[in-house]
C-alpha positions in Angstrom: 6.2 -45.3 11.4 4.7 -42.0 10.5 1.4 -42.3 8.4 0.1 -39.7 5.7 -2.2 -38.6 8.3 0.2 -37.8 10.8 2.5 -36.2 7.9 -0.9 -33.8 7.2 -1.5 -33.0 11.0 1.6 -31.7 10.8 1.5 -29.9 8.1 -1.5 -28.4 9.2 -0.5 -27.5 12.7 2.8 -25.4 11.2 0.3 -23.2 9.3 -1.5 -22.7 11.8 0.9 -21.8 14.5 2.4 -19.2 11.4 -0.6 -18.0 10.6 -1.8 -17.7 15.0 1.9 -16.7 15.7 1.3 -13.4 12.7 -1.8 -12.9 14.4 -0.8 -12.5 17.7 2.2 -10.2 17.1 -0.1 -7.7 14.9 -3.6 -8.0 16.4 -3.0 -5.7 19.4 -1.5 -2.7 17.0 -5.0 -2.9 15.0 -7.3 -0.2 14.9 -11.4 -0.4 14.4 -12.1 3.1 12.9 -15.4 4.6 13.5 -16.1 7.5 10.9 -18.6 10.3 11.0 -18.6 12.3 7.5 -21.2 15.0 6.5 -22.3 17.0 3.6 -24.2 19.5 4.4 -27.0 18.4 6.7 -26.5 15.0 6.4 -24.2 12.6 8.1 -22.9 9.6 7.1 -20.9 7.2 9.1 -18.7 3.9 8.5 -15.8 2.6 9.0 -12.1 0.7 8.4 -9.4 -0.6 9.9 -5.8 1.0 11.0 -2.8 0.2 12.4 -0.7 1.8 14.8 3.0 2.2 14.0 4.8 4.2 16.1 3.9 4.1 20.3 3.6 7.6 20.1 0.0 7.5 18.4 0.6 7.7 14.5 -1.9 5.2 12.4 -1.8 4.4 9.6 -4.8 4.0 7.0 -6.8 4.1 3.8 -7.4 8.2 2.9 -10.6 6.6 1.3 -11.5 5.5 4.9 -11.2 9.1 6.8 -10.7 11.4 3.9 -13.1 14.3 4.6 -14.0 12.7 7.9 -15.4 15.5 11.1 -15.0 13.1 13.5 -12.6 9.8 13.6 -12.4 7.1 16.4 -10.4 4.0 16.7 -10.3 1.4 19.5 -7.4 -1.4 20.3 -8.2 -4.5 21.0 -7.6 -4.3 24.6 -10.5 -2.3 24.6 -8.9 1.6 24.8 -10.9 3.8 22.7 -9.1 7.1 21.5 -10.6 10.7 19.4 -8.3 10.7 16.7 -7.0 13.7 14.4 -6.4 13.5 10.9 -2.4 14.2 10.2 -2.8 14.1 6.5 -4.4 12.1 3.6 -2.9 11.2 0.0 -6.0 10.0 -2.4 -3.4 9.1 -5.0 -1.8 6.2 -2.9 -4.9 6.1 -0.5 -3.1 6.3 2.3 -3.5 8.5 5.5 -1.8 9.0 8.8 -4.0 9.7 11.4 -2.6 9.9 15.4 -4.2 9.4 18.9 -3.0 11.4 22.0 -1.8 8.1 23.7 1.8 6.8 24.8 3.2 3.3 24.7 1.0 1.9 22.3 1.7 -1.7 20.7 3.7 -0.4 17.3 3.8 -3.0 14.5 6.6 -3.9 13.0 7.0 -2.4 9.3 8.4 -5.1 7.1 10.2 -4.8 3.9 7.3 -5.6 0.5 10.4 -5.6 -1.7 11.1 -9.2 -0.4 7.9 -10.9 -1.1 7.3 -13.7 -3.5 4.0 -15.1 -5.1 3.1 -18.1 -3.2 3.9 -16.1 0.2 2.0 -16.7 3.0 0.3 -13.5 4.2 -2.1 -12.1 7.4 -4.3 -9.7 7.7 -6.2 -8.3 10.6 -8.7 -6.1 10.2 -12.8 -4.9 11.4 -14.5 -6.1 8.7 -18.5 -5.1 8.5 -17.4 -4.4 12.1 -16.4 -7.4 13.4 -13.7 -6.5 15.3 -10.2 -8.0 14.8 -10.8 -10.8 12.5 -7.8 -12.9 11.0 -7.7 -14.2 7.5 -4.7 -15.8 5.2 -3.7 -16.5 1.9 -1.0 -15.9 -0.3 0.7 -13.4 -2.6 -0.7 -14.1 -5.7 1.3 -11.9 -7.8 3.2 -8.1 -7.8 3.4 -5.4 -10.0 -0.4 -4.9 -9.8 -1.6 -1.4 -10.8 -4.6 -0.1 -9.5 -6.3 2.9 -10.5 -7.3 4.8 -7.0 -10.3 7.1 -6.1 -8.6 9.7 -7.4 -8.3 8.3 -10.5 -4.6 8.0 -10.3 -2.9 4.5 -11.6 -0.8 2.9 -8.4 1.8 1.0 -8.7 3.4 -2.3 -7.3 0.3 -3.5 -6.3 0.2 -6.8 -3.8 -2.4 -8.9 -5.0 -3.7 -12.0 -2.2 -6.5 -14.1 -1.8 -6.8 -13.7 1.9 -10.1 -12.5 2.6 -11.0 -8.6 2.8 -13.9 -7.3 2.9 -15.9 -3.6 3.4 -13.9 -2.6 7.0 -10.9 -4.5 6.2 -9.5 -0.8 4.0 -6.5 0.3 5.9 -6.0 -2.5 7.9 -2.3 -4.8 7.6 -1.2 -7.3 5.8 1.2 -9.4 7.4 4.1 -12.2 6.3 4.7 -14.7 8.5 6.6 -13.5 10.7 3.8 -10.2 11.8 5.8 -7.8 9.8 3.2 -5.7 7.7 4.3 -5.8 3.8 0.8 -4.2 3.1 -2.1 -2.1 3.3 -5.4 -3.6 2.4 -6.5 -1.2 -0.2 -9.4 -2.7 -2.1 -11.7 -5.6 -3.6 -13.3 -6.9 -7.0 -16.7 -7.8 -6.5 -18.1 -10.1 -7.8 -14.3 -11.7 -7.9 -13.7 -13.9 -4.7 -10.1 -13.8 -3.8 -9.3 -11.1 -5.6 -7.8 -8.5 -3.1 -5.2 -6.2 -3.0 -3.0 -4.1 -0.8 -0.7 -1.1 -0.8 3.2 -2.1 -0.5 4.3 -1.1 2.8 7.5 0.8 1.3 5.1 2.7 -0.9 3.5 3.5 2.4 6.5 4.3 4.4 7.4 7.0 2.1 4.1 8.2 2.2 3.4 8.3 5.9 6.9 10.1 7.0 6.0 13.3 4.0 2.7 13.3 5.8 3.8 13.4 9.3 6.3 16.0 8.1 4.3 18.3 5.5 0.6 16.7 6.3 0.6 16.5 2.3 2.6 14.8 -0.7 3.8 17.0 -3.3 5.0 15.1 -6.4 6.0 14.8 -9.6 3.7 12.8 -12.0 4.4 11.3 -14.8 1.3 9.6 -16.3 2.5 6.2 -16.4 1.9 2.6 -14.5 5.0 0.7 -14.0 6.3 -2.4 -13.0 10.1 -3.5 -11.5 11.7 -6.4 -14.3 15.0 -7.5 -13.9 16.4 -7.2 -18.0 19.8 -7.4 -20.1 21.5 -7.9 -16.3 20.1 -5.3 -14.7 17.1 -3.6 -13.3 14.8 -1.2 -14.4 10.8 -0.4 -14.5 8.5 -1.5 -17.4 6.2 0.8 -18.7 2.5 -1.6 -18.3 0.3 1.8 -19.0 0.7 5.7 -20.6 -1.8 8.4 -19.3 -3.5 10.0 -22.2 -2.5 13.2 -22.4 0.2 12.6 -19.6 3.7 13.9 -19.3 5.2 10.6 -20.4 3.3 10.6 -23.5 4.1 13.8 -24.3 7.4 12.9 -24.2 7.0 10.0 -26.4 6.8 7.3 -23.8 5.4 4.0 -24.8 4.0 0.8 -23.5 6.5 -1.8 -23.5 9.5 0.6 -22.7 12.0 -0.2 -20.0 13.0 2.7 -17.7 16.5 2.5 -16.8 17.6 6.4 -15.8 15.6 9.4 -14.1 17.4 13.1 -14.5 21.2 11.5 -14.6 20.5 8.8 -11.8 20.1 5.0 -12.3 16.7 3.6 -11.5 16.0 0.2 -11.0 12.7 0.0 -9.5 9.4 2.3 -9.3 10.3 3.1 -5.3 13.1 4.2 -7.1 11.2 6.7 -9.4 9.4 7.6 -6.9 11.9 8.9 -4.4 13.5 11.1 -7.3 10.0 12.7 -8.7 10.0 14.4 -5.4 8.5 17.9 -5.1 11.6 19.5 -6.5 11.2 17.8 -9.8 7.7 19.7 -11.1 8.1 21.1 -13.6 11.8 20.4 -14.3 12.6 18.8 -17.9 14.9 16.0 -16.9 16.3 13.0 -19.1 13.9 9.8 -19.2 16.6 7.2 -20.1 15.0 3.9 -21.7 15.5 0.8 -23.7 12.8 0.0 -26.3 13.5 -3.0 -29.1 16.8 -3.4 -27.6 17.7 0.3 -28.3 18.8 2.4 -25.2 17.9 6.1 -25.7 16.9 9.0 -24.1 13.5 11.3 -24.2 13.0 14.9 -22.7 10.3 14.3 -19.7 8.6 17.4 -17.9 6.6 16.3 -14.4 3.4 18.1 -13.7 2.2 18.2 -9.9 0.3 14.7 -9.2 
């Protein structure tokens, strides 16, 4: 007859061989970045966390990690330490893409953030204070966060977790179960404790391919902090914040507005949005469709460069 005891050894032991088995899978695609930055005659240096993901060399990163850098290393966990160049930076989703001259390196596996649920299970590997590859887990604890980045720029879709980062942990994945990275630890609270938060990893496929492609993002901007909601049957993105000044309240955006339509297409989430303020739509007027007080209507939006 099974005992409570040997129910919660059990129990225990499956965490722990989905929380090893994550580990395992990503641990050898991790990245400890050293960083040498200077101003003038001074140099400063630090660090972060990466991850490679493609075998040909391209990592990826926090832009508030190497942003600025002259000089950027990073070392596998097997011990191969590579000069790194920088292949771009984007302060407004800090994220960067950085690549090593090296072939047939372990690539992780990019997952699909769109999938996860609060309550997940979730990895992440990472250098921090410079202890190399060290695992921690936790949980999704909610989506839709927005962030406000470096550059002063609201980010959207958030992953909040309470698996422990910590200064060196920036850049470095978050994992689900099964290794895939859904994230990219971004940033703390302090004095908060398991309060953490990461960049969705379809946020950061977008970014990473314009930046191997153009080594910048050009973009239209709105001025607004949105969230995906699923309303009246469908989907759309709720307005959570309006930039002072911003293009969106301009147009007469408000908080509490639902998003449903961007310059005649359907929009059902902020990827979505996104993908269609692309560098053709600066300074284009375009029709904001939206639902406000159960009203569907439509304002006349203008996107600066952002």
């Amino acid at each position: 007859m099974e005992t409570l005891l040997d129910s919660e050894a059990q129990l225990h032991d499956a965490y722990s061989q989905a929380v090893m088995g994550a580990a395992e899978r990503l641990s050898p695609s991790v990245a400890n970045l050293a960083v040498i930055k200077r101003d003038g005659h001074r140099e400063a240096r630090g660090g972060g966390s990466g991850f490679v993901f493609t075998a040909n060399g391209y990592i990826l990163t926090n832009s508030h990690v190497v942003h600025g850098a002259s000089s950027v290393r990073a070392a596998l966990s097997d011990g191969r330490e590579f000069a790194a160049e920088l292949v771009g930076d984007d302060p407004h989703t800090d994220l960067a893409v950085i690549r090593v001259r090296a072939d047939g390196l372990p690539a992780a596996v990019l997952g699909d953030s769109s999938r996860l649920k609060p309550g997940q299970l979730v990895v992440a590997v990472g250098n921090p204070y410079g202890f190399q590859t060290t695992v921690t887990a936790g949980v999704v604890s909610a989506l839709g966060r927005s962030l406000r980045t470096e550059s002063g720029r609201l980010l959207d879709q958030v992953i909040q977790t309470d698996a422990a980062l910590n200064p060196g942990n920036s850049g470095g994945p978050l994992a689900d179960a099964r290794g895939e990275v859904v994230g990219v630890a971004t940033a703390i609270i302090l004095p908060a404790q398991g309060i953490c938060f990461a960049i969705p990893v379809n946020t950061a496929k977008w970014v990473a391919g314009e930046l191997i492609r153009a080594g910048r993002i050009r973009r239209g901007w709105l001025g607004l902090a949105g969230q995906d909601v699923r309303a009246q049957g469908g989907r759309g993105v709720l307005v959570v914040g309006v930039e002072p000044g911003g293009p969106a309240e301009r147009a007469g955006v408000e908080q509490g507005d639902l998003l449903v339509g961007f310059a005649g297409t359907p929009i059902g989430s902020v990827d979505e949005l996104h993908r269609l303020l692309g560098e053709a739509s600066i300074g284009v007027s375009a029709a904001l469709e939206a639902v406000r007080a159960g009203r569907r209507f439509s304002l006349t939006v203008r996107p600066e460069e952002g």
